[in-house]
C-alpha positions as CSV (number, residue, x, y, z in Angstrom):
1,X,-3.3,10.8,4.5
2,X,-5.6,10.8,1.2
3,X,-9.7,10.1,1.1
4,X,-9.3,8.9,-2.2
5,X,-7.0,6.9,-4.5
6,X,-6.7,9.8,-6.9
7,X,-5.9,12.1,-4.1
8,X,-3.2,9.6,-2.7
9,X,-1.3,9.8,-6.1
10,X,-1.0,13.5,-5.6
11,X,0.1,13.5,-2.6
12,X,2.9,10.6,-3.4
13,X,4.2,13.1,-6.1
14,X,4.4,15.9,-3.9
15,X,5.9,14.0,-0.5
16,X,8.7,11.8,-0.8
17,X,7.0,8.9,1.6
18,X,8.8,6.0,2.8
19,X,5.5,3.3,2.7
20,X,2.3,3.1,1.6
21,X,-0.8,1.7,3.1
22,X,-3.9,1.5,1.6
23,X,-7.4,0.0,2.1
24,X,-8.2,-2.3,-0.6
25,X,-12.0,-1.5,-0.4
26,X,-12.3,2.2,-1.6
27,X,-15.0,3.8,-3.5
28,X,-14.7,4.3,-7.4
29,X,-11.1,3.2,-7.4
30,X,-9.9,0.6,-5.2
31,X,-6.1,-0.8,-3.7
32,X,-5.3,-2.6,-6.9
33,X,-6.0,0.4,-9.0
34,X,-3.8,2.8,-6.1
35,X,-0.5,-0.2,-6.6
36,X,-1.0,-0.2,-10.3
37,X,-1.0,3.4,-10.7
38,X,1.5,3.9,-8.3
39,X,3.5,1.4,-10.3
40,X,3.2,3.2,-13.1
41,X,4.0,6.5,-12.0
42,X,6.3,9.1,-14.0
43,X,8.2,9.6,-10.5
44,X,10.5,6.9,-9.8
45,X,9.9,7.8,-6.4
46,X,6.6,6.8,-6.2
47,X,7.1,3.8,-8.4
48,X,9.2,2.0,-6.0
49,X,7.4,2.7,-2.8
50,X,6.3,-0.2,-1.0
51,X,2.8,-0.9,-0.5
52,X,0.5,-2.9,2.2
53,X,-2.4,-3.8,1.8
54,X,-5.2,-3.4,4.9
55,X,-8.2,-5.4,4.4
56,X,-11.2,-7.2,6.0
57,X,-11.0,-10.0,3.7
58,X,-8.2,-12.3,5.9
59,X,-8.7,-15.8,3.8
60,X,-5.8,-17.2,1.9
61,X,-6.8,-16.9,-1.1
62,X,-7.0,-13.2,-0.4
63,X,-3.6,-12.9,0.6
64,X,-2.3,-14.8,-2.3
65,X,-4.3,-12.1,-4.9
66,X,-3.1,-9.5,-2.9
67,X,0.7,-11.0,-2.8
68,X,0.4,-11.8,-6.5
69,X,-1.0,-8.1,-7.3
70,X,2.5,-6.9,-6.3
71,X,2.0,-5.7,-2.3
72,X,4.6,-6.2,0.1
73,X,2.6,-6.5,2.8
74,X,-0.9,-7.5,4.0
75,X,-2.9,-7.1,7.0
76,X,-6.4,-8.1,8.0
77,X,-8.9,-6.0,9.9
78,X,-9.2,-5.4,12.6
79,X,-5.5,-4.5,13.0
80,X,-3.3,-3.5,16.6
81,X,-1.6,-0.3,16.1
82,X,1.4,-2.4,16.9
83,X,0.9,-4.8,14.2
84,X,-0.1,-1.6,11.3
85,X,3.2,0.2,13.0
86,X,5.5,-3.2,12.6
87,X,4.5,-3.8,8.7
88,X,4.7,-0.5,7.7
89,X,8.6,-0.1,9.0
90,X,9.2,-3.6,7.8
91,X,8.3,-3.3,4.1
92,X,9.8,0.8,5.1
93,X,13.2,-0.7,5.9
94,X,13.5,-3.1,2.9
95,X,14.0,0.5,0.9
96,X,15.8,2.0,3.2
97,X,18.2,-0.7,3.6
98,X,19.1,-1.2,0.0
């Protein structure tokens, strides 16, 4: 768990995670600046991670930015624990199975 995007890419190069999920409405730095940093990370282990996108903003046009931006997964607020728990092992076993 980070409070910030910054603090989220310290904590990716310290912990070897197996997803990321991220709000993309964050103060001073938002989702799409935590996937394009992560995807341009010195560690190849943070680089690869897969990353969902949680947001309130559930039209499709959304989801095509956020699809286009490079997430492997989107979901809309409000979300069932279920749902957050299935997305995250989803785009989690993708890596795990290749």
């Amino acid at each position: 768990s980070a409070s910030s995007a910054r603090e989220a890419l310290k904590v990716l190069a310290d912990w070897r995670a197996d997803a990321v999920l991220t709000d993309l409405a964050m103060p001073r730095a938002d989702g799409f600046d935590l996937l394009h940093w992560i995807r341009e990370s010195p560690f190849e282990h943070v680089r690869t991670l897969p990353v969902v996108a949680l947001t309130a903003f559930a039209m499709s046009e959304d989801r095509e930015r956020v699809s286009d931006a490079g997430f492997q997964g989107f979901l809309a607020k409000p979300v069932e624990p279920a749902q957050l728990r299935a997305a995250v092992a989803r785009v989690a076993s993708r890596v795990t199975a290749s």
